[in-house]
C-alpha positions as CSV (number, residue, x, y, z in Angstrom):
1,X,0.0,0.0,0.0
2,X,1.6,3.1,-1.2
3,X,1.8,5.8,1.9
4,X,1.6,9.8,2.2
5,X,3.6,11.6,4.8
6,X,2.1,13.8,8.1
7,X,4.2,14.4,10.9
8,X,6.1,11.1,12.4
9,X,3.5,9.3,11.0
10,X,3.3,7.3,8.1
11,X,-0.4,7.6,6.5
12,X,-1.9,5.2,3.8
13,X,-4.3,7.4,0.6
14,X,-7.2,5.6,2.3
15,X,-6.7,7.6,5.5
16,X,-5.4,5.4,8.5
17,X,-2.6,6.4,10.2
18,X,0.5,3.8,10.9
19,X,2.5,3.9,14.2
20,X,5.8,5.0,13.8
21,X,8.8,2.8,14.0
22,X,10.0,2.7,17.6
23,X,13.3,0.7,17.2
24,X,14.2,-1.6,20.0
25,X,18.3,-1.5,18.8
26,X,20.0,0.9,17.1
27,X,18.3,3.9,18.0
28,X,21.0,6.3,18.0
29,X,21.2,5.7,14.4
30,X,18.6,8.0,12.9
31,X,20.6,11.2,15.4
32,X,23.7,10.4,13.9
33,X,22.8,9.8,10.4
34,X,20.8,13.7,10.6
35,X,24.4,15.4,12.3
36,X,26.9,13.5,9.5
37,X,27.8,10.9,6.9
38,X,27.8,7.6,8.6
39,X,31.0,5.4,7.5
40,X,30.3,1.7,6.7
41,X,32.9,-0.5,6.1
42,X,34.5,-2.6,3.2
43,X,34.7,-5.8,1.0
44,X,35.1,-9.3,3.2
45,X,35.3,-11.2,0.1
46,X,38.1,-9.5,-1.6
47,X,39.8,-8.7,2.1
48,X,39.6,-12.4,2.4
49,X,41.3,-13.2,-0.6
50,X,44.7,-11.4,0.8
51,X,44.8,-14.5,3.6
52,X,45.8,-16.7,0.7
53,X,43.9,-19.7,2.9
54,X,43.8,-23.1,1.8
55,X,41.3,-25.8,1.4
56,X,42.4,-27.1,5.2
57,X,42.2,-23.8,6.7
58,X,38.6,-23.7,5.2
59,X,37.8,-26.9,6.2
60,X,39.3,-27.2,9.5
61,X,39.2,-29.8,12.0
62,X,35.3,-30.1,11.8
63,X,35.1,-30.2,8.1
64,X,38.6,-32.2,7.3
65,X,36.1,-35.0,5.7
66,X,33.7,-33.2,4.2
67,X,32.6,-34.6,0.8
68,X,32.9,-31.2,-1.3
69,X,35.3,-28.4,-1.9
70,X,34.9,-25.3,1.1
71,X,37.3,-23.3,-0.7
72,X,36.1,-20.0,-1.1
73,X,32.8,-20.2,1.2
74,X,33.9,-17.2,3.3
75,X,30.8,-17.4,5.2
76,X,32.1,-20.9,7.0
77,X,35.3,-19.1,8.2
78,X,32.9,-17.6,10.9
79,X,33.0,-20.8,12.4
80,X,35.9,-22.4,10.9
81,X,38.8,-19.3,10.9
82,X,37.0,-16.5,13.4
83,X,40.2,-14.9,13.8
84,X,40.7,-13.8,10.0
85,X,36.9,-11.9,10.3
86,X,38.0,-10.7,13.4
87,X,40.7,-9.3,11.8
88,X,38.5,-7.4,8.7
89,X,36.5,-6.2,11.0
90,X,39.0,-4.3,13.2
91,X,40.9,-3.5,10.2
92,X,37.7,-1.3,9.2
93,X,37.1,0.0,12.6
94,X,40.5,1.1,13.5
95,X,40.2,2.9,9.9
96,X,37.0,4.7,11.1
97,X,33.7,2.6,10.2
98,X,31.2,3.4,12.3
99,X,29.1,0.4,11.0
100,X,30.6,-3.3,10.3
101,X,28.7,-5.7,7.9
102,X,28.3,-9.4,9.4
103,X,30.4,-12.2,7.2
104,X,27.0,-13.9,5.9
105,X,26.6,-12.2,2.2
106,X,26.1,-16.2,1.3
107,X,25.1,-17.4,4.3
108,X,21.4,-18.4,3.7
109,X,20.3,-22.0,3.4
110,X,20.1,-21.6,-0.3
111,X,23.7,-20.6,-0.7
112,X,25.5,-22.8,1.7
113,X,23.4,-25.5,-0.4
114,X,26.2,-25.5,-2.6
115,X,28.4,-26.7,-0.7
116,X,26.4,-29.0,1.3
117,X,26.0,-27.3,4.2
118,X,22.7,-25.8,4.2
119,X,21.9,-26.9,7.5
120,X,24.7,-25.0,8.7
121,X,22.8,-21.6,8.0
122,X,21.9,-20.1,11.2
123,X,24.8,-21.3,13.1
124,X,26.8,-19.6,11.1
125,X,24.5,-16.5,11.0
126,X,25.2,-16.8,14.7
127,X,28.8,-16.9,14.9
128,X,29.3,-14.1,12.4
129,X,26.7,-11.7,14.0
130,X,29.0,-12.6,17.7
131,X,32.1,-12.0,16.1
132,X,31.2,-8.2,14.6
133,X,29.1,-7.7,17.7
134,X,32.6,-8.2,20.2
135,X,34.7,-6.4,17.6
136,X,32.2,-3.3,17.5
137,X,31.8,-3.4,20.9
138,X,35.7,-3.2,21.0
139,X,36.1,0.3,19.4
140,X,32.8,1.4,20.8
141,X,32.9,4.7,23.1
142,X,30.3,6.9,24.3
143,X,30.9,9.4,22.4
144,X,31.5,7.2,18.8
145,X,29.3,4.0,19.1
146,X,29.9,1.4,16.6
147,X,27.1,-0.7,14.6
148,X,26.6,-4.4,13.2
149,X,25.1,-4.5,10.5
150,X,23.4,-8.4,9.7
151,X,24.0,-9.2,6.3
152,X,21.6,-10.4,4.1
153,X,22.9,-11.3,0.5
154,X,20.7,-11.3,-2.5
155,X,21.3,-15.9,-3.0
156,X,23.0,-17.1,-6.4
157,X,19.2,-17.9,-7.8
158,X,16.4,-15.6,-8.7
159,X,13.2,-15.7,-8.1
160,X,12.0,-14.0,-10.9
161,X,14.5,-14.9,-14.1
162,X,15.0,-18.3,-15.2
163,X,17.9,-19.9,-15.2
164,X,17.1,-21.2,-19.0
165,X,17.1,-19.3,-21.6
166,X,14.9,-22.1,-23.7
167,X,12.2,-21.9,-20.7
168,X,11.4,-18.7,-19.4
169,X,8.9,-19.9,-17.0
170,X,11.5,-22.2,-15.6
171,X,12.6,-21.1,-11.9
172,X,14.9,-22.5,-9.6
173,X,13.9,-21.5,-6.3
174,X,9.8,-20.0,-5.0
175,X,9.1,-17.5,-2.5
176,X,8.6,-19.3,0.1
177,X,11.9,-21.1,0.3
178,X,13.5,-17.6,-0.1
179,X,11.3,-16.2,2.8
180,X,12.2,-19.5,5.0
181,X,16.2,-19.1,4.4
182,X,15.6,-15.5,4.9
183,X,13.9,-15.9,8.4
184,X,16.5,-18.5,9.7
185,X,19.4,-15.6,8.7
186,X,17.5,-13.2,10.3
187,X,17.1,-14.8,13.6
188,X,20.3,-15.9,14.0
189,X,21.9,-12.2,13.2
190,X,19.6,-10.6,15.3
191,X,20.2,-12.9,18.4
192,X,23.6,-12.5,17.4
193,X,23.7,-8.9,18.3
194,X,23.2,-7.2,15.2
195,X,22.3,-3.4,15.4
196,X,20.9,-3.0,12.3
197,X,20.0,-5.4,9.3
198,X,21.4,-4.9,5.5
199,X,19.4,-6.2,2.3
200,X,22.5,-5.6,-0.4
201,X,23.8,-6.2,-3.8
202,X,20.2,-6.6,-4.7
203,X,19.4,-7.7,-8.5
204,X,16.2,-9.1,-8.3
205,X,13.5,-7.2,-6.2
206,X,11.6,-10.2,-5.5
207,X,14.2,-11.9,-3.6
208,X,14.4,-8.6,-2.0
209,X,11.0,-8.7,-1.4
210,X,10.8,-12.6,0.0
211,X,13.9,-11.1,2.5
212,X,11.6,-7.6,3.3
213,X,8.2,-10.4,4.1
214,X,10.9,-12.7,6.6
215,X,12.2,-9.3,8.1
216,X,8.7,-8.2,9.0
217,X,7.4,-11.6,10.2
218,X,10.2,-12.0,12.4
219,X,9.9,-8.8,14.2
220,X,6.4,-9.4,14.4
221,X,7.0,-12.4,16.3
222,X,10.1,-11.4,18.5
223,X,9.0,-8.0,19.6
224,X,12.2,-6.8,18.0
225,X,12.7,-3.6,15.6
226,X,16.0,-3.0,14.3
227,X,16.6,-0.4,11.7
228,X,16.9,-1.6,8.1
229,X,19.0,-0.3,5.0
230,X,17.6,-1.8,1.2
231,X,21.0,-1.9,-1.0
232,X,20.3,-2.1,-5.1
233,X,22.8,-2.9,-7.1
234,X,22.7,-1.1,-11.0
235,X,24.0,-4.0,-13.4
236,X,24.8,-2.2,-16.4
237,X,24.9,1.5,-18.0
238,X,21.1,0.6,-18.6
239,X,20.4,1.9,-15.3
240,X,18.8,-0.7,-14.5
241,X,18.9,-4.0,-11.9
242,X,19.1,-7.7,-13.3
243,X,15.3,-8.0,-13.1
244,X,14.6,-4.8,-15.3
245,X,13.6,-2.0,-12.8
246,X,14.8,1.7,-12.9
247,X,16.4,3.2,-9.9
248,X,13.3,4.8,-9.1
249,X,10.7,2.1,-10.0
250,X,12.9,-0.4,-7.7
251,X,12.8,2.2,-4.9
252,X,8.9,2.4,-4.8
253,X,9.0,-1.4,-5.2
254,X,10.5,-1.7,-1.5
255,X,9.3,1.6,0.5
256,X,6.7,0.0,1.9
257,X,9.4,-1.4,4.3
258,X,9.9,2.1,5.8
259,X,13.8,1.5,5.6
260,X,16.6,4.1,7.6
261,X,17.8,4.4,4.7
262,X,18.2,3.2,0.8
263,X,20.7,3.1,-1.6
264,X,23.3,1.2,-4.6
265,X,26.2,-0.7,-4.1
266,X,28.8,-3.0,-5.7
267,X,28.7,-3.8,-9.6
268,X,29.7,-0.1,-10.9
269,X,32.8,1.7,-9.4
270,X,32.0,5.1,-7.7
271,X,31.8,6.7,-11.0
272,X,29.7,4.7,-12.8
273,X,26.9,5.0,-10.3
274,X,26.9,8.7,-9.6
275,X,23.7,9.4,-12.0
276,X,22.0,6.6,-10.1
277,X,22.5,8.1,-6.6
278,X,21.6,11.0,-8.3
279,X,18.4,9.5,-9.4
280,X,17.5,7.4,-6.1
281,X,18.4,10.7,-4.1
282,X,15.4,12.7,-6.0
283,X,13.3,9.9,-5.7
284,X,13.5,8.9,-2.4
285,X,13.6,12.7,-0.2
286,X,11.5,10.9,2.8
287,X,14.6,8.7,4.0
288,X,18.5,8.6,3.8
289,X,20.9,7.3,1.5
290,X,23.8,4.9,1.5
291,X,26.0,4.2,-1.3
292,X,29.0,1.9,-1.0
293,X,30.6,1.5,-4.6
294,X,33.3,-1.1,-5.9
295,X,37.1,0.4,-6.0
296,X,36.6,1.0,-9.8
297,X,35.9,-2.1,-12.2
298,X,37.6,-5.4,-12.5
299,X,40.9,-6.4,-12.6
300,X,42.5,-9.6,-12.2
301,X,45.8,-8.4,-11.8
302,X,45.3,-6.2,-8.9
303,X,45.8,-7.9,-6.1
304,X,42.6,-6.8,-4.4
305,X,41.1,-7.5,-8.1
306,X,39.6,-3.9,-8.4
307,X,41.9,-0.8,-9.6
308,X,40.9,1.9,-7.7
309,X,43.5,3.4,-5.4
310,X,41.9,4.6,-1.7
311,X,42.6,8.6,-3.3
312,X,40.8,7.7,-5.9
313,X,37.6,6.1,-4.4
314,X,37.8,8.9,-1.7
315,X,37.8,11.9,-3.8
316,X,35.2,10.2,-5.8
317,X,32.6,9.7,-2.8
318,X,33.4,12.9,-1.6
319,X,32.2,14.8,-4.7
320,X,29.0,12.7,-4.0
321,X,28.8,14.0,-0.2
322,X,29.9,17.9,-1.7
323,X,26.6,17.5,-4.1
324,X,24.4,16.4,-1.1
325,X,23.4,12.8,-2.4
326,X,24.7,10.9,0.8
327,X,23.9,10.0,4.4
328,X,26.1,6.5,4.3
329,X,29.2,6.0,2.6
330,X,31.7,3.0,2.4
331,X,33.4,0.1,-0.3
332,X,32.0,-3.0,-1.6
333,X,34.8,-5.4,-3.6
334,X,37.7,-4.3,-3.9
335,X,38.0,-2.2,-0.9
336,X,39.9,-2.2,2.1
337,X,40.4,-0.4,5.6
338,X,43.1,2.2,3.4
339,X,40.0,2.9,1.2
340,X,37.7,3.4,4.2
341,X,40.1,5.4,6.0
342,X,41.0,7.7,2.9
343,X,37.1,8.5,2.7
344,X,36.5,8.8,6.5
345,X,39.1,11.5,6.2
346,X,38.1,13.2,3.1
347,X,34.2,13.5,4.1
348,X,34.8,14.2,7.7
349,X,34.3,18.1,7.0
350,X,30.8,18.0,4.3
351,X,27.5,17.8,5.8
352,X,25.2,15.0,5.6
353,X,22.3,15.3,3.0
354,X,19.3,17.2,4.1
355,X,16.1,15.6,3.6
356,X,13.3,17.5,2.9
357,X,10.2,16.3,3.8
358,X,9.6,14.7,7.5
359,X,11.2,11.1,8.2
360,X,8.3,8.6,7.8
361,X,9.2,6.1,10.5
362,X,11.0,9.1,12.8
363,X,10.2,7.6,16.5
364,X,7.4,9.3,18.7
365,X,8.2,12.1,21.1
C-alpha cells in the first residue's frame, strides 16, 4: 500500500494512520545519520582473498572429511577461521567505520546448499553476528558508538528470471523457500547482536522482497525492531537492476518497508553509479541514503582484483557528499580499511544530505 507523509506518521491514501517505528536497537542511528555521513565498512570477500587460505584452513578440524570443496565459502570461516573476520573487521574500525557488515553475504540455506552445508545456516548466522558484535563493541565509546550491520545477500538464484534461456517460466527457487532461508538468517543475526540489518547487492526485487516479508514476520513475532537499509545494485549503463527496474521504479517497489535508509552498491565503481545516486536521491527525499561502490571495475591483476586506489575512491565519494546525495558512505569489492580510511578523512568536513520532507518512520516524542 503506497503511503503519504504527516508528521512522524506514516499515513496510507485511504486515511489510517500507521504507528511510527520505535526501534528496539540501534536507536541512536537515525541522530547520527541527521548530524553526519555515517561510515560503513569494506569488501570481506576480496579482504579475504589477501589471507591466501587453503582448502584445510577452510575446512578445519570439523570439516577435514567433508565430501565437497569449502574453498572459497567465506561465510564458513565464521565458524571455521574466526580470527581472519575478526581481523577485517577491526581493520575497518581502527580505519574509522562506524558500522561493520556481518560475514554472511552467502550465508542463507540456499547458498551454503552448494556446498552441502545448508543446514549450517543459522549457526553460522550466529557466529558471524558474535564475532562483529565483540569487535564493534571493542572500538565502541560513548561518544563514537559502533554498529553491526546483519548481512543479508541477495542468494546465487532468482526468483523471478529463469535460469534457462529455452524456458522462461522455468525457476529454480519460490518465494517461500526464499522467505524460509531469509527468516532463519534473520534470527540468527539478530540474536547475534546485530544493530541493524542490511538487504545488499540486490538484483532481483523479488528476492528482495521474500527477505523484506521474513524481516517483518520476524519482528512481528520477536517484539524486536531493528533499523533496516535496502542496497540495489545497477547492473549495467542501462540503469537498470538484473530484473529490469529503474532506480526509481525499484525504490517504490520496497518503500513500503519504511527502511533508515536506501541506496546502490557493488557492480559499478563510484563513477559509474553517480547518475543513479543522483536519481534514487530525488526519488527517495522521505529517508537517507547509503552508497557503498566497488574500488573501480575489474581487474584480475590487482591484487585486491579492483583498480581503484583509496585517493581515488575517496575523492570520488566525496564529490557525492559535496553534491548532497549521501547519508552512508563506504566500499563494496575491492576495498579495504586504506580505502575506508581515505574516505572517512576526506568527508569528515561536508554535511550530511538534508532531507526534505519529515522522516516517515521518525520515532514518537
Amino acid at each position: 500500500m503506497a503511503h503519504i507523509v504527516r508528521g512522524n506518521w506514516a499515513v496510507p491514501y485511504n486515511g489510517a494512520i500507521m504507528k511510527p517505528i520505535i526501534y528496539t536497537r540501534g536507536q541512536a542511528l537515525p541522530g547520527i545519520l541527521e548530524q553526519r555521513i555515517a561510515i560503513l565498512d569494506g569488501a570481506m570477500g576480496t579482504m579475504i582473498q589477501r589471507f591466501k587460505l587453503t582448502e584445510a584452513d577452510y575446512r578445519g578440524d570439523r570439516f577435514k572429511d567433508h565430501p565437497k570443496d569449502l574453498k572459497n565459502n567465506g561465510d564458513l570461516l565464521s565458524i571455521t577461521r574466526p580470527d581472519v573476520i575478526r581481523d577485517i573487521h577491526e581493520g575497518y574500525l581502527a580505519s574509522g567505520a562506524d558500522i561493520i557488515e556481518t560475514n554472511t553475504f552467502g550465508a542463507t540455506s540456499i547458498a551454503q546448499d552448494d556446498y552441502g552445508l545448508g543446514e549450517l545456516a543459522f549457526e553460522m548466522n550466529l557466529a558471524s553476528a558474535k564475532i562483529a558484535r565483540a569487535a564493534a563493541d571493542k572500538f565502541s565509546t560513548p561518544d563514537r558508538p559502533r554498529f553491526v550491520a546483519g548481512a543479508l545477500g541477495p542468494t546465487p538464484k532468482t526468483a523471478s528470471i529463469s535460469p534457462d534461456v529455452n524456458d522462461p517460466a522455468a525457476r529454480n527457487v519460490d518465494f517461500e523457500q526464499l522467505r524460509a532461508a531469509y527468516y532463519t538468517q534473520v534470527q540468527a543475526l539478530t540474536e547475534g547482536g546485530a544493530d541493524l540489518l542490511l538487504v545488499e547487492t540486490i538484483f532481483d526485487t523479488l528476492n528482495a522482497k521474500a527477505a523484506l516479508f521474513a524481516i517483518d514476520e520476524y519482528f512481528e513475532k520477536s517484539g524486536e525492531r531493528l533499523p533496516l537499509i535496502i542496497s540495489g545494485t545497477v547492473t549495467d549503463a542501462s540503469g537498470r537492476i538484473l530484473s529490469g527496474q529503474t532506480v526509481t521504479a525499484f525504490w517504490y517497489s520496497v518503500r513500503h518497508a519504511r527502511p533508515l535508509a536506501v541506496g546502490l552498491n557493488c557492480a559499478l565503481g563510484a563513477a559509474l553509479m553517480r547518475p543513479y545516486i543522483q536519481e534514487l536521491s530525488r526519488a527517495a527525499p522521505d529517508t537517507f541514503i547509503s552508497c557503498y561502490p566497488n574500488a573501480g571495475l575489474p581487474n584480475p591483476m590487482s591484487e585486491t582484483g579492483f583498480d581503484e586506489t583509496p585517493d581515488v575512491t575517496s575523492r570520488l565519494l566525496r564529490e557525492f557528499a559535496a553534491e548532497g546525495l549521501v547519508n552512508i558512505v563506504g566500499g563494496c569489492c575491492g576495498t579495504t580499511p586504506d580505502h575506508i580510511g581515505a574516505i572517512r578523512e576526506a568527508i569528515a568536513p561536508l554535511p550530511a544530505r538534508s532531507r526534505r520532507r519529515d522522516f516517515f518512520y521518525k520515532e514518537a516524542a
